[in-house]
N, C-alpha and C positions, 0 to 999 in steps of 0.2 A: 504494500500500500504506500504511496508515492503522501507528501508530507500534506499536500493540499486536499487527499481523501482524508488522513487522518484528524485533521482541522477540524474539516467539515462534520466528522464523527462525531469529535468532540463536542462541537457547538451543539447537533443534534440531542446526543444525550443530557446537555446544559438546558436546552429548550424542554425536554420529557419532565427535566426532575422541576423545572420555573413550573410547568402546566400544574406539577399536582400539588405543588402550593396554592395556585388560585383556586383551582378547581376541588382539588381533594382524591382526584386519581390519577396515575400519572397513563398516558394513554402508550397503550399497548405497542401501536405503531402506524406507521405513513399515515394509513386509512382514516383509523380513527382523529388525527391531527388534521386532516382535509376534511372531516365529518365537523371537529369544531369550528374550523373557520366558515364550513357552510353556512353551518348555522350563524354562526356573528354575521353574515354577509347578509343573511337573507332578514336578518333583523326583527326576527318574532321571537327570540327566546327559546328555551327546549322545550321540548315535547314529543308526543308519542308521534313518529316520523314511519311509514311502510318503508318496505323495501325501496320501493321506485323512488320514493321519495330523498330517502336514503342518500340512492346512486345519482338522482340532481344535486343533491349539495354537495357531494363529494366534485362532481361536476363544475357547479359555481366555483368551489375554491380553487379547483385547478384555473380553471379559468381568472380568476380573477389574482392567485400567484403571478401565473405569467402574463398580464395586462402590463408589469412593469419592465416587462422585455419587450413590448409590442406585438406578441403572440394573440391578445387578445382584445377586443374593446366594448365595453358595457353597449348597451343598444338600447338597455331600458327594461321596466317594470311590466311583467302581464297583468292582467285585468287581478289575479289574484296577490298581486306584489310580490312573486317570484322575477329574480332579474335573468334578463338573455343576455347572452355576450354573442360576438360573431369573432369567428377568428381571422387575422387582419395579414398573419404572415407564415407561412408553411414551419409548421414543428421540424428541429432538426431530424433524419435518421438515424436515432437511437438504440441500441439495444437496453435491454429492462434493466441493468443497474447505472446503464446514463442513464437514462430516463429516472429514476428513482434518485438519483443525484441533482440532476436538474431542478429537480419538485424540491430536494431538499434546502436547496440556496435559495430558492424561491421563497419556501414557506418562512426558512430562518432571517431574510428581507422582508417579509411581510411581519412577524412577531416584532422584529425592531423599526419598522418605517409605522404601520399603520396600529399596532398597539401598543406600539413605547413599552415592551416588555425587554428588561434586560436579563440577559443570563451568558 
């Protein structure tokens, strides 16, 4: 592991153990870290959420991570206040641990730009 994955490692597990102070559990992994910030994005609070429901929010935070790469742009609210994004510039070709790395400098930019969360 080259010094810039083990950074990012660190930062990530710095981020899990910040979450279960606020929160009271520290989240398991990726998924569930993309389930919270759905939920922050979509702006209703928790609740009992379907599956489907579930894989949109997970959805919005991907989306809305990489809005600060230009990967994505808000488009606006539907009739029920869920947000649409459209995506504005083609994802790199990644395999699944870039891609899993990608999301994670993403979401650890997003805990320090849009929640002033330090860790």
């Amino acid at each position: 592991m080259i010094k810039k994955d083990l950074e990012l490692e660190r930062n990530w597990q710095r981020l899990r153990i910040k979450l279960k102070e606020v929160i009271g559990k520290k989240p398991r992994d990726l998924n569930s870290i993309l389930l919270l910030i759905g939920v922050q994005e979509l702006g209703k609070g928790w609740q009992e959420f379907s599956k489907e429901e579930k894989q949109d929010l997970m959805h919005i935070a991907i989306c809305k991570v990489l809005s600060s790469s230009g990967f994505y742009r808000l488009e606006g609210l539907d009739e029920a206040g869920w947000p649409h994004w459209k995506n504005t510039k083609p994802l790199p070709s990644f395999d699944l641990m870039e891609q899993e790395q990608l999301l994670k400098m993403h979401i650890l930019e997003y805990f320090e730009q849009e929640v002033q969360l330090e860790f």
